[in-house]
C-alpha positions in Angstrom: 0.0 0.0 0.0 1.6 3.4 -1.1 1.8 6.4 1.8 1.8 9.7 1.7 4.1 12.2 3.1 3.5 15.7 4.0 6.1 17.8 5.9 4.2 21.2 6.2 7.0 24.1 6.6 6.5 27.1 8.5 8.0 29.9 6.3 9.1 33.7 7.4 7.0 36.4 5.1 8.4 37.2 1.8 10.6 34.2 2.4 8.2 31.8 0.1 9.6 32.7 -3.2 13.4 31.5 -2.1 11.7 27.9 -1.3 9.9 27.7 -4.0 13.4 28.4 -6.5 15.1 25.7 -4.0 12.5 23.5 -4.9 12.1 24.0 -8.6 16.0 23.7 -8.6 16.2 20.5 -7.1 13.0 19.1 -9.0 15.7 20.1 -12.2 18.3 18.3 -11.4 16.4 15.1 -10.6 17.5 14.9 -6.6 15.3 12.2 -5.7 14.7 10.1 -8.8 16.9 7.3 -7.5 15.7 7.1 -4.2 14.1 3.3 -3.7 9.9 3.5 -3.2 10.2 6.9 -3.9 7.3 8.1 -6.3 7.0 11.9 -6.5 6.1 14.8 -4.8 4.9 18.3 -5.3 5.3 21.7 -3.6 1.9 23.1 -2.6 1.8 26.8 -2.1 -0.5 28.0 0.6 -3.3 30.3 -0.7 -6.1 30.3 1.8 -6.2 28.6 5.4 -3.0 27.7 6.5 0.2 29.9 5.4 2.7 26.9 5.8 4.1 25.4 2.6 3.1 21.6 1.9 5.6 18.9 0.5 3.5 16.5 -0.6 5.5 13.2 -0.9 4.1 9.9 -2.2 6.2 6.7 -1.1 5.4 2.8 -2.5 5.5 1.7 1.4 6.5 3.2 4.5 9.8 1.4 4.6 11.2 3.2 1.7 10.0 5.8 3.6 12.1 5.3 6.8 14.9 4.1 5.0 15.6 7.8 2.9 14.8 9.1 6.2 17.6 7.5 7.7 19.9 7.1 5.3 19.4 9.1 2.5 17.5 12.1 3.1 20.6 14.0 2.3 19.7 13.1 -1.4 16.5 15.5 -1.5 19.3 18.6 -1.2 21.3 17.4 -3.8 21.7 21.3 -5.2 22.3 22.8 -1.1 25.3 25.3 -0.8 25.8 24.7 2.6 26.5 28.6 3.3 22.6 29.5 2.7 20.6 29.4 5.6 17.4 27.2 5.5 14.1 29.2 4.5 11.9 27.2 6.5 11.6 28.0 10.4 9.9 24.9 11.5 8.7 21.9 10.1 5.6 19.1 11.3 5.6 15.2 9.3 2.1 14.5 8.4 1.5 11.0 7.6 -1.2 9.0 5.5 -1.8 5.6 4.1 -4.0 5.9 1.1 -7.1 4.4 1.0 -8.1 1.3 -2.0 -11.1 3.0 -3.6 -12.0 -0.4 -5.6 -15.6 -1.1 -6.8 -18.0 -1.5 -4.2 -17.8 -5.0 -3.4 -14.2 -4.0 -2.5 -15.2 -1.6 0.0 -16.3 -2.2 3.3 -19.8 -3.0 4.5 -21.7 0.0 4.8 -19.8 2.6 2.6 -21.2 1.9 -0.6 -24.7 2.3 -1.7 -26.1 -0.1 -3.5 -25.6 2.2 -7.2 -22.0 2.1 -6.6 -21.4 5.5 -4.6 -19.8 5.9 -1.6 -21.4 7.8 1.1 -19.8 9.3 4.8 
């Protein structure tokens, strides 16, 4: 079962647009496409709601997971200078398993109707 990873990052005002080019750079120069389970991820800029900025990482299981988070995590700042200071000010790991969305004799009893939509 894939998982989903979100480290939401607490950014200083007028600080956003320096993430976002660290980001985009590292996106360019392919920091994490060797990284074992890893699947992709996206940079979600905050518009309404929240002002944190959302990595949104998608592993194939959580022990890919934990083992770029041990190991190899220095892999997603493959294009850090060491003399720039870190945007972010804080940082929180939000973690999900995603959820099998088969046809509705895959889903569990009671949160299907019987035409084949769900219902909470």
């Amino acid at each position: 079962m894939s998982v989903v990873k979100i480290n939401a990052i607490t950014v200083p005002d007028g600080a956003g647009p320096e993430l976002e080019a660290r980001f985009a750079a590292r996106f360019a120069q392919g920091c994490m496409n060797e990284v074992p389970g890893f699947l992709g991820y996206e940079l979600l800029r905050p518009v309404a709601g929240d002002t944190r900025y959302f990595v949104y990482t998608r592993w194939e299981h959580d022990a890919a997971f934990q083992a770029w988070r041990t190991v190899g995590a220095a892999a997603a700042h493959c294009d850090s200078d060491s003399d720039r200071p870190q945007v972010g000010t804080g940082a929180d790991l939000l973690e999900f398993e995603t959820v099998p969305l088969g046809t509705a004799s895959d889903t569990a009893p009671g949160t299907a109707s019987e035409e084949g939509t769900a219902t909470a």
